[in-house]
C-alpha positions as CSV (number, residue, x, y, z in Angstrom):
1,X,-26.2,50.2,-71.2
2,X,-28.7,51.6,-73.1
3,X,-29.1,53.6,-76.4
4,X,-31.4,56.1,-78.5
5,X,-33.1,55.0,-81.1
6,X,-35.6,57.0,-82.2
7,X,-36.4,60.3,-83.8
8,X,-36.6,60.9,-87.6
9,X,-34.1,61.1,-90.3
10,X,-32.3,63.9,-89.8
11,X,-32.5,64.3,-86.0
12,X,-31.7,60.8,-85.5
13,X,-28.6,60.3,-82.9
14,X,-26.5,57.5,-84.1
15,X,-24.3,57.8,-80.7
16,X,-24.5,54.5,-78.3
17,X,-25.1,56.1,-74.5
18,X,-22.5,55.1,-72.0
19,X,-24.3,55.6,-69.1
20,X,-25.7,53.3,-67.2
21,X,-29.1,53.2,-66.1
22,X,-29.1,52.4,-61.6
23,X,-32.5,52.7,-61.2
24,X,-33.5,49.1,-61.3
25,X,-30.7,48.4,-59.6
26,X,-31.4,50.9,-56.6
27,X,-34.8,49.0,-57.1
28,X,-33.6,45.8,-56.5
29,X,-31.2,46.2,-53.3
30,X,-34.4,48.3,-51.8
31,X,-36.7,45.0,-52.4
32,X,-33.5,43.1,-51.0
33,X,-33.3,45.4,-48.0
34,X,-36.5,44.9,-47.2
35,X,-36.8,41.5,-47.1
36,X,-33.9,41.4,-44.5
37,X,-35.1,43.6,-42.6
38,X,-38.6,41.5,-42.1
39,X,-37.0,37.9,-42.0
40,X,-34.1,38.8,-39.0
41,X,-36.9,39.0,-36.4
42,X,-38.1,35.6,-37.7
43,X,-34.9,33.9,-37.2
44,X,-33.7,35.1,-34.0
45,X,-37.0,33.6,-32.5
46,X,-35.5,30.4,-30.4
47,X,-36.2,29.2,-27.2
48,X,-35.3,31.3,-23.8
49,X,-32.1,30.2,-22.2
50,X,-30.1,31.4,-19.7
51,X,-26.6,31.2,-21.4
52,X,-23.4,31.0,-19.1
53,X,-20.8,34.0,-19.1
54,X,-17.4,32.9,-20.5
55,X,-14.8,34.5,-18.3
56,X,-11.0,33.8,-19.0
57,X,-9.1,34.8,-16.2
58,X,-5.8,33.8,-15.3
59,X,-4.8,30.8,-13.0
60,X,-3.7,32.0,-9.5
61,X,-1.4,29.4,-8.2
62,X,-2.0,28.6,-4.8
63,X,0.6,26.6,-2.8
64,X,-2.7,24.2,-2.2
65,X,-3.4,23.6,-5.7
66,X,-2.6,20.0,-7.6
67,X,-1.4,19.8,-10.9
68,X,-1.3,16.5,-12.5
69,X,1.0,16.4,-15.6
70,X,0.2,13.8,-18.5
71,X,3.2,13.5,-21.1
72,X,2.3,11.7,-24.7
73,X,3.1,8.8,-23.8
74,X,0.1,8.8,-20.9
75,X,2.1,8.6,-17.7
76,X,0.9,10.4,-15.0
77,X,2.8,13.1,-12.5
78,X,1.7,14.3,-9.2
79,X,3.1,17.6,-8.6
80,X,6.2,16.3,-10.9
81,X,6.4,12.9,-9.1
82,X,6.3,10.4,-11.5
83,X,2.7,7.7,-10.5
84,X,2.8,4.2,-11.0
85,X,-0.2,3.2,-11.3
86,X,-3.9,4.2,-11.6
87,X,-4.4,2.9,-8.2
88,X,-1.7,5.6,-7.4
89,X,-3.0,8.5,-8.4
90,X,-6.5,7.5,-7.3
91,X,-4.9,6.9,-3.2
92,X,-3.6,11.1,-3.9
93,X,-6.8,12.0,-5.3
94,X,-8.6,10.9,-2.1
95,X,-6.2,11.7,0.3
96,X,-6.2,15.4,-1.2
97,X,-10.4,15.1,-1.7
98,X,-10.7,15.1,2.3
99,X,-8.4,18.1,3.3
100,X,-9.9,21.4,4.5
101,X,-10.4,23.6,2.1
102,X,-10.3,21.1,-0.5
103,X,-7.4,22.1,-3.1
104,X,-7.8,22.0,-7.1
105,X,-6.3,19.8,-9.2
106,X,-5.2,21.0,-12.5
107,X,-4.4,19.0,-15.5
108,X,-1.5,19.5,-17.9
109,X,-2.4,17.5,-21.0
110,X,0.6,17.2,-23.4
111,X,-0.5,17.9,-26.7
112,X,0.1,14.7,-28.4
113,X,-1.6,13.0,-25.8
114,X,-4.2,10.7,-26.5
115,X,-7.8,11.7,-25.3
116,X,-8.3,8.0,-23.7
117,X,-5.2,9.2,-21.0
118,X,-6.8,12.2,-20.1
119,X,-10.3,10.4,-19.6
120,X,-8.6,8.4,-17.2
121,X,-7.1,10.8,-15.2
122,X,-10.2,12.5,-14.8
123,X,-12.1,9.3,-14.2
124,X,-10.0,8.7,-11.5
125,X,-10.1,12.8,-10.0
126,X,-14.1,12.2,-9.8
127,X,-14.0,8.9,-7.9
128,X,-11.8,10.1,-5.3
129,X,-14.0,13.0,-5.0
130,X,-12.7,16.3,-5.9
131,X,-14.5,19.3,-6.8
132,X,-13.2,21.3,-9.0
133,X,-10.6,20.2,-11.9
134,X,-9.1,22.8,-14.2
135,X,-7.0,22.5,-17.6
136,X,-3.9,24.7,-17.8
137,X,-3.1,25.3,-21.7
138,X,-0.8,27.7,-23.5
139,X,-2.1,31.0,-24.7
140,X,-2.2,31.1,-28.1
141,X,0.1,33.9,-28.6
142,X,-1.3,35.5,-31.9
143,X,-2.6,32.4,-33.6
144,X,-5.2,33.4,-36.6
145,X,-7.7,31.0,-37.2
146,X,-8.6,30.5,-33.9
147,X,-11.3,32.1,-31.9
C-alpha cells in the first residue's frame, strides 16, 4: 500500500491510497522468468542414452504358454498342478526349455508373497533355460496414487 504525503497546508490529502502498487512485483516475476528460462537448458544437459519404449500391451494367451502360480504361502503350481519340490519345477522348466518354439512361462505372484519365493522360482526358470518369463498382475482399476 502506499500513501500521499506531501503538498502544503491546505492542499494536503489526508486520504490513505488503497491501491496497490504491481510494478515491482511485475519486476520481480520478469527477473524470475528469466532466470528459468536460462537455467532449463543447463539442467537438461545429461549424458546421451538410448532409453527403452515402455509398451503395455495385453497378454495373448497361447495354448503353449506356462503359467506358474505362487500362493503366500510359497508353493509352487505348474499350470494349477500343485509341485513338490524345487527339483520339480526345475525337471518342467527343462523339459519345456527344449521344445520347438520354446513356450513362455508366466508368473502369478500372490500378493502377500514373500519376494525370497518368487526369486526362486525364477532362479529355477533361468537354469533350466527359458527365454522369456513374464509377470501377470491385476490392472489397477482406477487406483490414484499410482502411476
Amino acid at each position: 500500500m502506499s500513501m500521499n504525503v506531501g503538498g502544503s497546508g491546505a492542499e494536503r490529502n489526508t486520504e490513505v491510497m488503497s491501491t496497490i502498487n504491481t510494478t515491482p512485483l511485475v519486476d520481480v516475476m520478469l527477473v524470475l522468468l528469466i532466470i528459468f528460462l536460462i537455467t532449463i537448458p543447463v539442467i537438461n544437459k545429461t549424458v546421451k542414452v538410448n532409453l527403452p519404449k515402455a509398451v503395455n500391451i495385453p497378454t495373448q494367451t497361447k495354448p503353449e504358454n506356462i503359467t506358474i502360480a505362487i500362493d503366500k504361502e510359497g508353493v509352487a503350481y505348474w499350470n494349477d498342478k500343485r509341485l513338490a519340490s524345487r527339483e520339480d519345477l526345475l525337471a518342467q522348466v527343462k523339459a519345456a526349455a527344449i521344445r520347438k518354439p520354446q513356450p513362455e512361462i508366466h508368473i502369478r505372484g500372490d500378493k502377500d508373497t514373500r519376494y525370497e519365493a518368487i526369486g526362486r522360482v525364477m532362479y529355477m526358470i533361468q537354469r533350466g533355460g527359458v527365454q522369456k518369463v513374464g509377470f501377470l498382475t491385476e490392472p489397477d482399476h482406477g487406483v490414484r496414487g499410482y502411476r
